[in-house]
OpenMM code with the backbone's topology and positions (N, CA, C; nanometers):
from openmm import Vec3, app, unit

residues = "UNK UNK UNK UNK UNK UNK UNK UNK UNK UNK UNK UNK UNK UNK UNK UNK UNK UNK UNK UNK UNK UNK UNK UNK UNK UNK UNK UNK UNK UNK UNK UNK UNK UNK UNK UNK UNK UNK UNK UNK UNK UNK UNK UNK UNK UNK UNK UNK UNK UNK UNK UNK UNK UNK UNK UNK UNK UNK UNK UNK UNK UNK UNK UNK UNK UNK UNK UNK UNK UNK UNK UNK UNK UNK UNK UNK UNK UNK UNK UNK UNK UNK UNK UNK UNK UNK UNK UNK UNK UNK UNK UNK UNK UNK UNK UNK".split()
positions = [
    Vec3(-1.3536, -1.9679, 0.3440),
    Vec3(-1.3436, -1.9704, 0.4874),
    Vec3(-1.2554, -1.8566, 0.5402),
    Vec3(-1.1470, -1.8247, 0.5276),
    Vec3(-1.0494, -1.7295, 0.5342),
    Vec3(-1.1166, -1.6183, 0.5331),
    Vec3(-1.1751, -1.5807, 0.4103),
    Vec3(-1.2445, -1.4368, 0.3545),
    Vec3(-1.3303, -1.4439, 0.4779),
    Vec3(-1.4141, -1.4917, 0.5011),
    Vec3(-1.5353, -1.5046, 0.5713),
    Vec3(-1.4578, -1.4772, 0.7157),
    Vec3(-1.3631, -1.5088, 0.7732),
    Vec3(-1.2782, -1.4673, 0.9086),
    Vec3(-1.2257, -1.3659, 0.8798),
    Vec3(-1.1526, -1.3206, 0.8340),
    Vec3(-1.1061, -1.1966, 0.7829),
    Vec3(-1.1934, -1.0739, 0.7698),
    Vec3(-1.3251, -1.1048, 0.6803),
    Vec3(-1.4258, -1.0045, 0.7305),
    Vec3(-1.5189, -1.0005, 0.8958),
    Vec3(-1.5503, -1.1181, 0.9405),
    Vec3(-1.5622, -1.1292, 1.0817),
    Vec3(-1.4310, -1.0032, 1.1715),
    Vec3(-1.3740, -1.0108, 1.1468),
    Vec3(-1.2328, -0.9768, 1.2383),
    Vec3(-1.2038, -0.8258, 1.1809),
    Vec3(-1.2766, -0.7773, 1.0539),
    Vec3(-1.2347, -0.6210, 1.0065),
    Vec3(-1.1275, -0.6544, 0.9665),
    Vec3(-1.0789, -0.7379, 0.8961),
    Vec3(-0.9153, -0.7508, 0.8267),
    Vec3(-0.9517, -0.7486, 0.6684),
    Vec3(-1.0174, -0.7455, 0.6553),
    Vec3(-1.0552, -0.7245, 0.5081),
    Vec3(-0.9384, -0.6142, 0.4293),
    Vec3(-0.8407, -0.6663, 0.3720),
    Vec3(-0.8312, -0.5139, 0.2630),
    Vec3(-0.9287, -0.4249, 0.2094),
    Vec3(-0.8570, -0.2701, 0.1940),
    Vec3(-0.9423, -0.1529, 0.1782),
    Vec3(-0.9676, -0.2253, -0.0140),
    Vec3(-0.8364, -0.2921, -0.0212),
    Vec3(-0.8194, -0.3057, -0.1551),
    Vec3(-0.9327, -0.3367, -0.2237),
    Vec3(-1.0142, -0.4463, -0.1402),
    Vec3(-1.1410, -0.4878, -0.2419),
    Vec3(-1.2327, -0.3961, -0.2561),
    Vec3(-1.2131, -0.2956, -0.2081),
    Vec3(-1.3469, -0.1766, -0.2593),
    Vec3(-1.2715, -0.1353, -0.3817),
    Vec3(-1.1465, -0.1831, -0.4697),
    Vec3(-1.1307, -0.1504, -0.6184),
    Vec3(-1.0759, -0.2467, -0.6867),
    Vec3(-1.0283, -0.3798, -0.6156),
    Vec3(-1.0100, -0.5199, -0.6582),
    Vec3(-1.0490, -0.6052, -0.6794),
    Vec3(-1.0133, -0.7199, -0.6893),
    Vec3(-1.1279, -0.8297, -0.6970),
    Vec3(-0.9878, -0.9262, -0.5880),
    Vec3(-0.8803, -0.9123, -0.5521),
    Vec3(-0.7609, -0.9485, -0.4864),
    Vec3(-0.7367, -0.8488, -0.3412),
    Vec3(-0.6803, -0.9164, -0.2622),
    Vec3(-0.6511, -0.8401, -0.1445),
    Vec3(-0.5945, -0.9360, -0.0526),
    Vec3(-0.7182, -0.9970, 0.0373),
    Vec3(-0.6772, -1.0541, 0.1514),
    Vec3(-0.7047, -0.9886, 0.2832),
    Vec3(-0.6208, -0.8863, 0.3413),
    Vec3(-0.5968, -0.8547, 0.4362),
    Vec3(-0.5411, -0.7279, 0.4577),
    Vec3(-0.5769, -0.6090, 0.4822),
    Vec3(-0.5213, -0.4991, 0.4983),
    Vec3(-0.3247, -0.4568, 0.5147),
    Vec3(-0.2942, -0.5635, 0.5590),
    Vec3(-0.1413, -0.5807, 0.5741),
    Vec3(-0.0524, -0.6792, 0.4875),
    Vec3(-0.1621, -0.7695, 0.3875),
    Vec3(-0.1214, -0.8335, 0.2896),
    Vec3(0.0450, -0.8484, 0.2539),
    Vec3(0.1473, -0.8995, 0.2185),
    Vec3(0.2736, -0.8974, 0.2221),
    Vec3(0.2550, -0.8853, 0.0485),
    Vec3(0.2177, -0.9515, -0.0054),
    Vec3(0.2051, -0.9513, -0.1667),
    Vec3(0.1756, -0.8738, -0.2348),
    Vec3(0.1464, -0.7376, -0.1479),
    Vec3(0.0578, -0.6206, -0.2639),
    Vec3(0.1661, -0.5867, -0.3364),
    Vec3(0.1352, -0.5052, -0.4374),
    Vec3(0.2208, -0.4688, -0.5492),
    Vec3(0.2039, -0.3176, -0.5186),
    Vec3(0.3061, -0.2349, -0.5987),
    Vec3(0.3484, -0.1317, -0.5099),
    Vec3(0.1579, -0.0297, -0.5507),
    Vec3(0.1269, -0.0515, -0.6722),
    Vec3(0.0154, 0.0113, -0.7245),
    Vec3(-0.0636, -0.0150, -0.6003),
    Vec3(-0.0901, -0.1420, -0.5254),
    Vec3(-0.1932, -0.1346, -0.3894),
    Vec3(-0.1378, -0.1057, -0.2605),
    Vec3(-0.0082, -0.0275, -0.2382),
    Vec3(0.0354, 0.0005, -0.1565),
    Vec3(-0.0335, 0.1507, -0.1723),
    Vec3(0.0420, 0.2150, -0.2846),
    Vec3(0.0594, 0.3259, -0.2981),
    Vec3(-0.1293, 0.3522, -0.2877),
    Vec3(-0.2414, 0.3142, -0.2973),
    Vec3(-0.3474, 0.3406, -0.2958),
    Vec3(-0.4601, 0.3135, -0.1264),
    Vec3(-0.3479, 0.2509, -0.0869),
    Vec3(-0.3421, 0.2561, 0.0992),
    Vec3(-0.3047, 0.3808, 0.1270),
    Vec3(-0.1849, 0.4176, 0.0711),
    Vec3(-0.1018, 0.5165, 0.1133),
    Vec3(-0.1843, 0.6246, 0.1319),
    Vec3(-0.2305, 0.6528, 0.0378),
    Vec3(-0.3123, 0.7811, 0.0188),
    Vec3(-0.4929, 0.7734, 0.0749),
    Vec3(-0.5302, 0.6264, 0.0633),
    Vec3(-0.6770, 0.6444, 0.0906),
    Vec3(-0.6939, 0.5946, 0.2271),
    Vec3(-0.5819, 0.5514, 0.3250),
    Vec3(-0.6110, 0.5168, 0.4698),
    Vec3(-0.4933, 0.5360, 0.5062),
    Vec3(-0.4383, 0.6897, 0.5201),
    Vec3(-0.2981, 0.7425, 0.6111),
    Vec3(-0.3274, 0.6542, 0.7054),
    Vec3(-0.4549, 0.6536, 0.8090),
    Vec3(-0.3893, 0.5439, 0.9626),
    Vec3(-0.3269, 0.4347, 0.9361),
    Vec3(-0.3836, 0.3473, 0.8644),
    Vec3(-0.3557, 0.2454, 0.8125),
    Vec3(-0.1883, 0.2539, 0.7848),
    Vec3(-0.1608, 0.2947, 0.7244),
    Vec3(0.0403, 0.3285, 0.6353),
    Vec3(0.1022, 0.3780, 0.7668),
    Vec3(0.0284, 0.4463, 0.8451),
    Vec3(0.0875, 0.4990, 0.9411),
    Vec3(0.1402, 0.4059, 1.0762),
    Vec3(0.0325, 0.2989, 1.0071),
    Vec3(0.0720, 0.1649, 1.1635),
    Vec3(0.1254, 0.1065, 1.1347),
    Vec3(0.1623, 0.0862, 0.9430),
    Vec3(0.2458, -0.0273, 0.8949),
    Vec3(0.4074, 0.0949, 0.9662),
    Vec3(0.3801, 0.2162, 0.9499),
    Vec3(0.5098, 0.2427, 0.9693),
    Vec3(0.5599, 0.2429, 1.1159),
    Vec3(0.5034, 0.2275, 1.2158),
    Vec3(0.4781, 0.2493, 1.3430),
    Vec3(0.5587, 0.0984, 1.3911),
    Vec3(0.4927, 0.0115, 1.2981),
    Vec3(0.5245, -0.1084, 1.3622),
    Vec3(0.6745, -0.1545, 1.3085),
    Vec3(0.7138, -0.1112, 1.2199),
    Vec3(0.8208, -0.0933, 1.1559),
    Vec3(0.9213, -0.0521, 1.2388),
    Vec3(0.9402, 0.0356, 1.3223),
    Vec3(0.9912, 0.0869, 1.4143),
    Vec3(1.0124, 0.0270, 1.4978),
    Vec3(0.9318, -0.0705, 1.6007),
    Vec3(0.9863, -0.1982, 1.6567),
    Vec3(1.0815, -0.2586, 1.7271),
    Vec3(1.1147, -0.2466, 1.8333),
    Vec3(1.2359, -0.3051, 1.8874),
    Vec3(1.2144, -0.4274, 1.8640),
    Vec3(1.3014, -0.5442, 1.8227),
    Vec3(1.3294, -0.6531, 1.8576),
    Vec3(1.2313, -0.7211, 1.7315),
    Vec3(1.2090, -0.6933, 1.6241),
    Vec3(1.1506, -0.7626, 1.5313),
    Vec3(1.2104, -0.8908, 1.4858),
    Vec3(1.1581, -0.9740, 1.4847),
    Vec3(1.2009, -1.1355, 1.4063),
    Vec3(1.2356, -1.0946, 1.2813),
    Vec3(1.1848, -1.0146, 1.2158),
    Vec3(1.2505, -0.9840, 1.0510),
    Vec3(1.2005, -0.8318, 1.0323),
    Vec3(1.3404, -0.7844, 0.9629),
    Vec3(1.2333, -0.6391, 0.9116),
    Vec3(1.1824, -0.6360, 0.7878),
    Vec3(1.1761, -0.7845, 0.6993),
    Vec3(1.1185, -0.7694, 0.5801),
    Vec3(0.9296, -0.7221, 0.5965),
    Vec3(0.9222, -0.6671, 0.4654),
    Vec3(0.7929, -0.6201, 0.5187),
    Vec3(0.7424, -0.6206, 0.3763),
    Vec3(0.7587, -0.6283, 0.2333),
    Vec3(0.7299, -0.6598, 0.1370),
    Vec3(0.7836, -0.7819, 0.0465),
    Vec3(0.7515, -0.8288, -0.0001),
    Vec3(0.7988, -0.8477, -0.1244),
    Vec3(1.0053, -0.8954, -0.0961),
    Vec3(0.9974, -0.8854, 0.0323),
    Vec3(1.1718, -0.9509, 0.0496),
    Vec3(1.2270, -0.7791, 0.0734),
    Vec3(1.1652, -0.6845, 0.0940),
    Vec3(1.1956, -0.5497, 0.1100),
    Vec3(1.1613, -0.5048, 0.2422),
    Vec3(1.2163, -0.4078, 0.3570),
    Vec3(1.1847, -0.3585, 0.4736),
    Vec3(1.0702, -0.2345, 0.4261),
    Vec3(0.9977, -0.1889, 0.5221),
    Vec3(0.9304, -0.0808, 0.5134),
    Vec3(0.9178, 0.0209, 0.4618),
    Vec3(1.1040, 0.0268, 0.4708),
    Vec3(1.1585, 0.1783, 0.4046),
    Vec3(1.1862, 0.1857, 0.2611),
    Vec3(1.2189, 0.0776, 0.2507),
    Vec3(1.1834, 0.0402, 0.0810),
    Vec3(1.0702, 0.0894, 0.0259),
    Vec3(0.9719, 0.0102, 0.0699),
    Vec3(0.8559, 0.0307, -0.0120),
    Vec3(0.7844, 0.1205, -0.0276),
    Vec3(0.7800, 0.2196, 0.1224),
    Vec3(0.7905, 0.3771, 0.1320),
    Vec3(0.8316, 0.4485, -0.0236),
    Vec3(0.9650, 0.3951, 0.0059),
    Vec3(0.9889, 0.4878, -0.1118),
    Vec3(0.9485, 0.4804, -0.2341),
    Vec3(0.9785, 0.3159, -0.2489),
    Vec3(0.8496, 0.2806, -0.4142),
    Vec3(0.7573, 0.3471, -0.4089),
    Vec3(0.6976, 0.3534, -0.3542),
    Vec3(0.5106, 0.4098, -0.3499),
    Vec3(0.5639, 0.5505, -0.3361),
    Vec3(0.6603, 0.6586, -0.2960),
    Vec3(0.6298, 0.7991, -0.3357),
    Vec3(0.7018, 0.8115, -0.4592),
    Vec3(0.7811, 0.7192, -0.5205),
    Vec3(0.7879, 0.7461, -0.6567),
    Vec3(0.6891, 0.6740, -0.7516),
    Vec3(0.6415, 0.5911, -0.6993),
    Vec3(0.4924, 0.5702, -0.7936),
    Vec3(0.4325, 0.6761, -0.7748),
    Vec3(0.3465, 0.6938, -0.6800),
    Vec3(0.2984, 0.8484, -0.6891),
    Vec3(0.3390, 0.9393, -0.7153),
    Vec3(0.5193, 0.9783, -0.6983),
    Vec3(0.5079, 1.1068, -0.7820),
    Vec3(0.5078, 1.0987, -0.9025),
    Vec3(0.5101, 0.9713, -0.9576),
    Vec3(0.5313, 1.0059, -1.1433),
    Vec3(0.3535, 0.9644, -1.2044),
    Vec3(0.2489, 0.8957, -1.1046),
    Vec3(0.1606, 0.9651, -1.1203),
    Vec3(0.1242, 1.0816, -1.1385),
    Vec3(0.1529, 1.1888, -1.0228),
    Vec3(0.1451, 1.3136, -1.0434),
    Vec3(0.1959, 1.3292, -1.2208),
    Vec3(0.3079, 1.3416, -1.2564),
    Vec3(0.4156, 1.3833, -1.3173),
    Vec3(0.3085, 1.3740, -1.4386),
    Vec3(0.2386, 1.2030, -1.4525),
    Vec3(0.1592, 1.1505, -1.5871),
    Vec3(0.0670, 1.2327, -1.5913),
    Vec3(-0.0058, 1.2639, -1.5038),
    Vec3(-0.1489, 1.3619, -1.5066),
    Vec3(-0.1108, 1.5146, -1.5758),
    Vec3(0.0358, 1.5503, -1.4960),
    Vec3(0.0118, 1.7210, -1.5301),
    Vec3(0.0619, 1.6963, -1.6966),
    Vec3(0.1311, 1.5878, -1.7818),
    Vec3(0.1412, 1.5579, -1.8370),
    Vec3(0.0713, 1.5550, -1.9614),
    Vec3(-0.0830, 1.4852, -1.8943),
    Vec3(-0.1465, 1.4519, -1.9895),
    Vec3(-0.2791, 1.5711, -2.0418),
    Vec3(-0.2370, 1.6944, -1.9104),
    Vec3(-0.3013, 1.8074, -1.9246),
    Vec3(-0.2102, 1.9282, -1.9523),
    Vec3(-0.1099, 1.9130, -1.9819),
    Vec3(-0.0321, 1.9679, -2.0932),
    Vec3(-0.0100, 1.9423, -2.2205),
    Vec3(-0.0769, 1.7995, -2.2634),
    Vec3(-0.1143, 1.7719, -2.4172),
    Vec3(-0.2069, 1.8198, -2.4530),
    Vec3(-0.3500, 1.8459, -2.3530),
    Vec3(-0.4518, 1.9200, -2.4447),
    Vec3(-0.4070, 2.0791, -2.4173),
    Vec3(-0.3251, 2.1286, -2.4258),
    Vec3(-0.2838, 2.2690, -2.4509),
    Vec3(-0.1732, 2.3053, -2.5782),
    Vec3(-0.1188, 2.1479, -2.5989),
    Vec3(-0.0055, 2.1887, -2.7141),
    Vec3(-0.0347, 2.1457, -2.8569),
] * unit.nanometer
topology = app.Topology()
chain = topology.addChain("A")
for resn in residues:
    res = topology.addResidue(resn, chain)
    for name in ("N", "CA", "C"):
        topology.addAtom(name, app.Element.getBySymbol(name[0]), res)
C-alpha cells in the first residue's frame, strides 16, 4: 500500500532503479553508499535535502541516521573520495 502511494505521489526513491530497498527519495535510513549515489546521480535532489537544511525554525536538525545534514555531506564526500582513490588504485595495479 505505501509503495503503491509513494509511486502515485513521485516519492519513489531514485534508489530502486539499483535496489531492491528505498522507500522514498528522502528516506532517513539510507546508508551513506545510497546517499552518496543520490549525491552524484540527482544533484537537484541533494541540493533540496541541502536547501531545506538551511531552514529557519526546524523542529530537529537531525537528518540521518541521528546526524544533521552536514554530517552526512561529509560522509558521502569521503565515501566518494576514497572511491575515487579505489579506482585510480585499482588502475595502477594493472601497470605494476
Amino acid at each position: 500500500m505505501a509503495f503503491n502511494l509513494y509511486k502515485e505521489y513521485d516519492l519513489l526513491s531514485p534508489v530502486y532503479n539499483f535496489a531492491k530497498r528505498g522507500g522514498y527519495w528522502f528516506c532517513p535510513s539510507f546508508i551513506i553508499k545510497e546517499w552518496a549515489h543520490t549525491k552524484q546521480n540527482y544533484p537537484e535532489l541533494w541540493e533540496g535535502h541541502h536547501q531545506l537544511s538551511l531552514t529557519d525554525n526546524l523542529v530537529s536538525q537531525v537528518f540521518s541516521n541521528s546526524k544533521t545534514f552536514a554530517e552526512v555531506d561529509r560522509q558521502v564526500d569521503t565515501y566518494l573520495n576514497n572511491l575515487k582513490f579505489e579506482k585510480a588504485q585499482m588502475t595502477l595495479d594493472g601497470y605494476i
